[in-house]
KOLFIVEX-289540 format. One line per 3 residues: number of its first residue (from 1); their letters; for each residue x, y, z of C-alpha. Coordinates in steps of 0.05 Angstrom, whole numbers. Example, Ala and Ser with C-alpha at 12.3 -4.5 7.8 and 13.67 -1.06 7.14 Angstrom:
<recs>
1) AS) 246 -90 156 | 273 -21 143
</recs>
This chain:
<recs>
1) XXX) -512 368 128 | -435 364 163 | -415 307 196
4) XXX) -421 351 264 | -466 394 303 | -438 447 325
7) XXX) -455 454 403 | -445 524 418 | -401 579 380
10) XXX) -357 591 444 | -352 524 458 | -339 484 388
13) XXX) -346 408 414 | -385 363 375 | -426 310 392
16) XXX) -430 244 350 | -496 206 327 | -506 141 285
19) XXX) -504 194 217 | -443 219 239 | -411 153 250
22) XXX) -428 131 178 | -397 191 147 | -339 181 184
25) XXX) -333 107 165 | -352 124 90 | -288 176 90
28) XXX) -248 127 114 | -263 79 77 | -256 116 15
31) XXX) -193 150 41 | -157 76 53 | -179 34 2
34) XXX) -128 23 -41 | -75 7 17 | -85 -56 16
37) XXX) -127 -83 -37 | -54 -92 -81 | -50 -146 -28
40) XXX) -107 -185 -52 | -70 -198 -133 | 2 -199 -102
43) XXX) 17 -270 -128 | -21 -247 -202 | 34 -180 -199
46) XXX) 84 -235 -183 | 70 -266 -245 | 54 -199 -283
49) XXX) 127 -175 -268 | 165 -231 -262 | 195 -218 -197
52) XXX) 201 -253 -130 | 147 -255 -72 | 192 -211 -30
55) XXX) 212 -157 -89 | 136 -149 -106 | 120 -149 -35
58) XXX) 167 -95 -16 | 134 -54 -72 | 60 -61 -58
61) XXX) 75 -41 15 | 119 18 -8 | 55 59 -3
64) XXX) 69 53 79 | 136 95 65 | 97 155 34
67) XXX) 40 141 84 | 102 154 134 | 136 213 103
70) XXX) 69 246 92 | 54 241 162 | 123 270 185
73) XXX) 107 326 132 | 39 340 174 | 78 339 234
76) XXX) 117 396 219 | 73 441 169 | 3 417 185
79) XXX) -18 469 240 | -58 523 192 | -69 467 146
82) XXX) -143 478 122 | -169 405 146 | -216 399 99
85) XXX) -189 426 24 | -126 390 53 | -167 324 57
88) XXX) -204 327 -5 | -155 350 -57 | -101 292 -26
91) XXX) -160 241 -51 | -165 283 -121 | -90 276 -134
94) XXX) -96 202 -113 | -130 187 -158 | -62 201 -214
97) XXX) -20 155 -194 | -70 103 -178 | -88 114 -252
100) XXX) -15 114 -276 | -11 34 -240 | -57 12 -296
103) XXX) -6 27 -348 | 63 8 -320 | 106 -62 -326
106) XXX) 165 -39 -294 | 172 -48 -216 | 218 11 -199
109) XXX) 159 57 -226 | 106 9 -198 | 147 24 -128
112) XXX) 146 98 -134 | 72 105 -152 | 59 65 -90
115) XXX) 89 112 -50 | 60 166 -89 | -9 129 -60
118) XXX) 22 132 2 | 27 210 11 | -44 222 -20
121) XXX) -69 173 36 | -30 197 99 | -45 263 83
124) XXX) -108 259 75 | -117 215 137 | -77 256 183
127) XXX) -117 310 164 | -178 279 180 | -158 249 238
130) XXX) -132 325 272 | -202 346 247 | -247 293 294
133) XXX) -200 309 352 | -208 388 348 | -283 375 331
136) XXX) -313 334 375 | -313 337 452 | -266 282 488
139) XXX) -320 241 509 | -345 221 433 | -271 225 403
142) XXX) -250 160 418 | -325 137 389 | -311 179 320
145) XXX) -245 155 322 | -266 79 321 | -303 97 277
148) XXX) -259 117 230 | -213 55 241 | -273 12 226
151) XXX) -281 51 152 | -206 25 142 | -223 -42 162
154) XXX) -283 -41 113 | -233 -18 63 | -187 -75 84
157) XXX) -251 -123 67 | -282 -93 14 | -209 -70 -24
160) XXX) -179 -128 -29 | -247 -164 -45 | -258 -124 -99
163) XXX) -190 -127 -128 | -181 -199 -134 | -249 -204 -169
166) XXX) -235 -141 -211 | -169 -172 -234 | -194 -242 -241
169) XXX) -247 -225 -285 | -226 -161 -328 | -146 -159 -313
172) XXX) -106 -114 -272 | -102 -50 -315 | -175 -49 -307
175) XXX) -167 -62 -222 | -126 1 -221 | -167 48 -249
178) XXX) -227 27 -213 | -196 44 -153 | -182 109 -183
181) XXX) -251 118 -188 | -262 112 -124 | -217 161 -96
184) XXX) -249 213 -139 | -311 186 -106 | -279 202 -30
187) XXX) -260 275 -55 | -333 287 -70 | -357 258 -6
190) XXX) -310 303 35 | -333 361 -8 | -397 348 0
193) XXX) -401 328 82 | -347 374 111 | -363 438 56
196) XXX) -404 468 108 | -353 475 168 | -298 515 136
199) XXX) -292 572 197 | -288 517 241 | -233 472 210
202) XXX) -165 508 235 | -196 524 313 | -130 494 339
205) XXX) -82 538 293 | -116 596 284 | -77 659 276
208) XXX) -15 615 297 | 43 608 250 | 72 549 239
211) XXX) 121 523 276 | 180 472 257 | 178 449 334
214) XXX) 111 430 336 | 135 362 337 | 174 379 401
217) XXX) 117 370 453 | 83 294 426 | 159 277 431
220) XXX) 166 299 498 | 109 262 528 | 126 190 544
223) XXX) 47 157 529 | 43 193 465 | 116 161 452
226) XXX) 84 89 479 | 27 101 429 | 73 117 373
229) XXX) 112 51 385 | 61 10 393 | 21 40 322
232) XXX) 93 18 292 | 92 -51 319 | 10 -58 306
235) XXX) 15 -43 234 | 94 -83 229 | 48 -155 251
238) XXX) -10 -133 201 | 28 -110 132 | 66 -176 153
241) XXX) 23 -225 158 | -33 -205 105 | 25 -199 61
244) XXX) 63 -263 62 | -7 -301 86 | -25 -300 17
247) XXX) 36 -342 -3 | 23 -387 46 | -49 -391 24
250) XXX) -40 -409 -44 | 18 -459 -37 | 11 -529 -16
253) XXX) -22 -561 23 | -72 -503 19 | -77 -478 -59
256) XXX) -129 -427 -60 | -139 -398 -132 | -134 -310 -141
259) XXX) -207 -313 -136 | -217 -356 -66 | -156 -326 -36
262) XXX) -205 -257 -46 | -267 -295 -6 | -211 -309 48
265) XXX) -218 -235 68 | -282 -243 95 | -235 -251 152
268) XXX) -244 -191 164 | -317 -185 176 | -322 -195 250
271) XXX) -271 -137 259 | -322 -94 228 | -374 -111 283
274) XXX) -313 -114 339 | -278 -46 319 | -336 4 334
277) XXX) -331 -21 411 | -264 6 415 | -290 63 455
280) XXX) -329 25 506 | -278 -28 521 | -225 32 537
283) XXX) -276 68 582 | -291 -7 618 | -210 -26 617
286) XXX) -172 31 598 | -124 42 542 | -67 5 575
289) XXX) -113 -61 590 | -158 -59 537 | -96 -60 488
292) XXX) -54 -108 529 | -127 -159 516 | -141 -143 440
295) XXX) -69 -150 427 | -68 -223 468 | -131 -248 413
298) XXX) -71 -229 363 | -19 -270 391 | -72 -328 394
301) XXX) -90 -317 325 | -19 -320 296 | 0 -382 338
304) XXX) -58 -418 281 | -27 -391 227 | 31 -444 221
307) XXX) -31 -493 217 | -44 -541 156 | -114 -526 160
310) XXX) -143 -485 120 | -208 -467 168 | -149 -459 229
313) XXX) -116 -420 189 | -179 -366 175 | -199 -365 252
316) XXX) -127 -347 258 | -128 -292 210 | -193 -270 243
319) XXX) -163 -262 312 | -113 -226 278 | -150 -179 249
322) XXX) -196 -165 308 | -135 -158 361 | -101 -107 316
325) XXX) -156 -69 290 | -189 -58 360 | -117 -42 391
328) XXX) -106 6 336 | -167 40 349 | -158 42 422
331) XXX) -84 62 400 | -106 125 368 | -161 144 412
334) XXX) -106 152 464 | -67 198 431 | -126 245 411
337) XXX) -144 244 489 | -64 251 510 | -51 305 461
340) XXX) -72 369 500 | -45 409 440 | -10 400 373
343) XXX) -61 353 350 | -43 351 277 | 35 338 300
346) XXX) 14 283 354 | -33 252 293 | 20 261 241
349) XXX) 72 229 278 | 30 183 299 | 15 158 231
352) XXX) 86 170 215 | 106 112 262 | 49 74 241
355) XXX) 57 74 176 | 142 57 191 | 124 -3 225
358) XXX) 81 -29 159 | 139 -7 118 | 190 -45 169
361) XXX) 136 -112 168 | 138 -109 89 | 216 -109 90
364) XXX) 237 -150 146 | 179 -206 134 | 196 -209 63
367) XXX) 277 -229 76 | 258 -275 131 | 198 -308 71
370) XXX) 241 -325 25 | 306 -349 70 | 270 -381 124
373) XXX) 199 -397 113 | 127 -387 137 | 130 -408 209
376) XXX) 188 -363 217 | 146 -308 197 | 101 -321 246
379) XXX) 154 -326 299 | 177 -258 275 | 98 -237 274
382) XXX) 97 -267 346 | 152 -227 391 | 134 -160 357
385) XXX) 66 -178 391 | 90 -185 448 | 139 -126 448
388) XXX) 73 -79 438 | 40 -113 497 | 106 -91 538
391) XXX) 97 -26 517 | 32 -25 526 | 42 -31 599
394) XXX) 66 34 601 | 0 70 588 | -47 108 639
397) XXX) -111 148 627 | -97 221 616 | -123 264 656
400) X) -203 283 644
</recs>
């Protein structure tokens, strides 16, 4: 069974059910995993390579810049795509360099398989996120959507849970190449739940050839630029605080061992309850409202964050993650409804920024770490917040 039903031939909107959701979620959980799970041992790869917190930071987030360049790369090329093969054989050549990370001690290479990661992941997530919008009618898309958000948040939890007890108990060579497994275990779940769908998967681009301009018309339209902006800011405040958190978390006062600093991403818990309601909240509020809130519970979480205490500090991180993760869904959602064409560009570019700002949080939170601090982080973490909620102003409901 596919993850849609197919509602009429003319008429090729989908409708979503519980099942469906799963799927979705499982996909994109599988799809994300190892984004952030390097997150979870970044003081251990500290140690392991001898650098500094900023060096090894900037190289565990250097997955973001191939998660951006592989989106650009959709943007351009991605119209007659096949969404499916695309998404599964991304996740089979994951799988390589993730593998490769178990064997290297040198951070240049450790830096380039990242981003390796990267363009495996993008690709394959662009291409499933161009496959929900073309498949299923506007009315579920922002539901499948969420959905799929709330498979990367699991993977948020569950990665970076898994790789601090992986690489506190059997070492980090051993961390890697579980995760490999588990990217061959997404390619077989795509196979399996998408196999059946094939003459449906290029509805968009069929017969058309593709087109270098494609990115011309998501440029063009000024909420799918406001979208695009504020995916770069969401993801700038997240890579940048669950990176440099963990610094904070294990030095005094605070000194949480690899193996509790793991538990402390059961933060992320309540945004796998929250996430899922991203659809409803933008059909009570609205994208621009609904954003402009989620993104407020950020700015409250990050003002605990400076906090000497450690409980404080978690309901912080909490907010955090529930404000970004539900303003990233509702984030996306908008540009599947405001994209009227050129889905695969609008998605691609979308992820592009995205993906930019993480790359941009990784860099810029890193230098202002280890010149300035922790709570100027979170001053940094702070006005970027705030800049999305001014752009976020700028947002309307597209037309039905």
């Amino acid at each position: 069974m596919t993850v849609e039903k197919v509602a009429a031939r003319r008429h090729p909107a989908m409708t979503a059910h519980a099942w469906h959701y799963g799927v979705i979620a499982l996909i994109a959980f599988l799809t994300l995993v190892d984004l952030f799970a390097a997150q979870a041992i970044l003081p251990s790869l500290v140690k392991e390579f001898d650098v500094s917190p900023a060096a090894m930071g900037f190289a565990v987030n250097a997955s973001t810049f191939g998660m951006a360049a592989a989106g650009l790369a959709v943007a351009f090329f991605g119209r007659n795509l096949d969404r499916r093969n695309g998404i599964w054989i991304s996740l089979v050549i994951l799988a390589l360099p993730t593998t490769l990370l178990a064997f290297t001690h040198d951070l240049t290479l450790f830096a380039v398989l990242r981003v390796a990661q990267g363009v495996c992941m993008a690709t394959a997530f662009t291409l499933t996120m161009a496959y929900l919008a073309e498949h299923f009618e506007a009315g579920a898309a922002t539901g499948v959507l969420a959905a799929y958000v709330t498979g990367n948040v699991a993977s948020n939890f569950f990665g970076r849970l898994l790789s601090a007890a992986v690489a506190e108990t059997l070492g980090l060579s051993l961390n890697f190449l579980t995760f490999a497994g588990l990217n061959l275990a997404g390619a077989i779940v795509v196979w399996v739940t998408l196999s059946r769908n094939e003459d449906l998967l290029t509805t968009e681009s069929s017969g058309a050839a593709v087109s270098g301009g494609a990115w011309k018309l998501p440029l063009a339209d000024a909420q799918l630029r406001a979208s695009f902006a504020i995916g770069f800011l969401i993801l700038f405040v997240f890579i940048g605080t669950f990176t440099y958190v963990n610094f904070h978390l294990t030095a005094q006062p605070l000194s949480l061992s690899p193996m509790a600093l793991g538990l402390v991403y059961f933060v992320f818990l309540p945004s796998m309850v929250t996430t899922p309601l991203a659809g409803r909240l933008t059909t009570r509020l609205g994208a621009r409202h609904g954003i402009l809130a989620t993104l407020a519970l950020a700015v409250a979480g990050l003002a605990m964050l400076i906090s000497p205490s450690l409980p404080a500090v978690l309901a912080g991180l909490m907010l955090v993650a529930v404000g970004t993760f539900l303003a990233q869904a509702m984030a996306t959602g908008h540009v599947s409804r405001t994209a009227r064409s050129e889905r695969a560009a609008a998605s691609g570019i979308y992820l592009a920024s995205y993906y930019a700002g993480g790359l941009a949080g990784g860099f810029v939170l890193g230098i202002t770490y280890d010149g300035f601090g922790w709570n100027a982080c979170v001053a940094v973490l702070a006005a970027a917040t705030l800049v999305a909620m001014f752009v976020a102003r700028r947002l309307s409901s597209p037309d039905a």
